[in-house]
C-alpha positions in Angstrom: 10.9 11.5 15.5 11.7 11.0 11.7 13.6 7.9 12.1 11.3 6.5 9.4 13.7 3.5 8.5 13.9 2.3 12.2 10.1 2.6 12.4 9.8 -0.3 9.5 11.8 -2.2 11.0 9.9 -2.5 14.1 7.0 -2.8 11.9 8.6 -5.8 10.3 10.0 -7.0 13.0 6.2 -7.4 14.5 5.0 -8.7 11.3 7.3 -11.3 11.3 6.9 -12.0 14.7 3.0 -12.8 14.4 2.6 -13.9 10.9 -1.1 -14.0 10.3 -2.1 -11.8 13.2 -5.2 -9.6 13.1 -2.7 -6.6 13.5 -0.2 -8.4 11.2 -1.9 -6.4 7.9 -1.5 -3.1 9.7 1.9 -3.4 10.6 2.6 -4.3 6.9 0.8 -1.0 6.1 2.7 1.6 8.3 6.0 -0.2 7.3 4.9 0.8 3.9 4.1 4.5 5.3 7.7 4.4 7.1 9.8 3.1 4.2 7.8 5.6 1.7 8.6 8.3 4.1 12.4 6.9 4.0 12.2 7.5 0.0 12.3 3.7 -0.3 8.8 3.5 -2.9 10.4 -0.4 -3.9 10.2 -1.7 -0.4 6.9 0.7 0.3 5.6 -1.0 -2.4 6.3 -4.2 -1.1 4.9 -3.7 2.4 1.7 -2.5 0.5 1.5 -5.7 -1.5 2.2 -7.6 1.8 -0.8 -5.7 3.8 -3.0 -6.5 1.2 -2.1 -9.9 0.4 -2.3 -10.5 4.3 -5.8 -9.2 4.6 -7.7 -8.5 1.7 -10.5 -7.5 3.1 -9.1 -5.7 6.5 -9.6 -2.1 7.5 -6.6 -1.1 5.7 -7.0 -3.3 2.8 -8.3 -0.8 0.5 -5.4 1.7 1.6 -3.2 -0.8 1.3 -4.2 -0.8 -2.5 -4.3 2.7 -3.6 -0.7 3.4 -1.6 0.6 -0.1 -4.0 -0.9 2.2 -7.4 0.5 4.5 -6.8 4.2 2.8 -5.5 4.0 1.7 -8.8 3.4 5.0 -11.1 6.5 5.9 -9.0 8.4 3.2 -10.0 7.2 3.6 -14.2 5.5 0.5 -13.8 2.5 2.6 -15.2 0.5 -0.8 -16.4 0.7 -2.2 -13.2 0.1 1.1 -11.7 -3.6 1.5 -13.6 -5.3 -2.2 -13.3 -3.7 -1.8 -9.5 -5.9 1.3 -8.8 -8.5 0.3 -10.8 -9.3 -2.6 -8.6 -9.4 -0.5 -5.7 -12.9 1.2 -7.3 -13.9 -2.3 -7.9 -13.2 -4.0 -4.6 -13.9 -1.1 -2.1 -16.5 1.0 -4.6 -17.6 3.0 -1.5 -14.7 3.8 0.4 -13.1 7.1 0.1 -9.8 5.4 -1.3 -11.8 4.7 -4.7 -12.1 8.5 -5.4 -8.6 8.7 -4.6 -7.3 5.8 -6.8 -9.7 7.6 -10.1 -7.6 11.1 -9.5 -4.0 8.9 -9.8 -5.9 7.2 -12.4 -6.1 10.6 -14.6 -2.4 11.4 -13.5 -1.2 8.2 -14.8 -3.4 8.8 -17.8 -4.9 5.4 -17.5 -7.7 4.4 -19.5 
């Protein structure tokens, strides 16, 4: 319904609710899709870091990365930005987000 911000908060309302759940990583995800929807990139960024941190090798893990990147290249932390996407080619070399995370790669003009 567009109420993006409301939708983290539920999000982070469950995540804090179950800390360490199996769907705890996914709810830190979409509160990063609902706050970067919101036009919040610092707190989407943030949610990212939390999915991933949370479960680093979960079903999201790997989205969880490329949506941190490029969080980051939003923010000018371009540095960050590159070895962030970077390591999603190196952790998840066959999953569809490592293509993705090259392409910001060349946009950021990392080397």
């Amino acid at each position: 319904k567009g109420d993006f911000r409301g939708a983290a908060d539920l999000f982070a309302t469950y995540a804090e609710s179950y800390p360490g759940g199996a769907l705890t990583g996914d709810a830190q995800f979409y509160r990063g899709e609902a706050l970067a929807k919101a036009g919040d990139t610092a707190e989407s960024a943030r949610a990212y870091l939390d999915s991933f941190s949370g479960a680093p090798n979960g079903p999201r893990a790997a989205g969880s990365l490329l949506r941190l990147g490029g969080a980051l290249g939003t923010l000018g932390q371009r540095q960050e930005a590159c070895v962030t996407l970077a390591e999603v080619g190196n952790r998840f070399p066959s999953a569809p987000e490592a293509g993705e995370a090259q392409t910001a790669m060349r946009s950021l003009g990392c080397q």
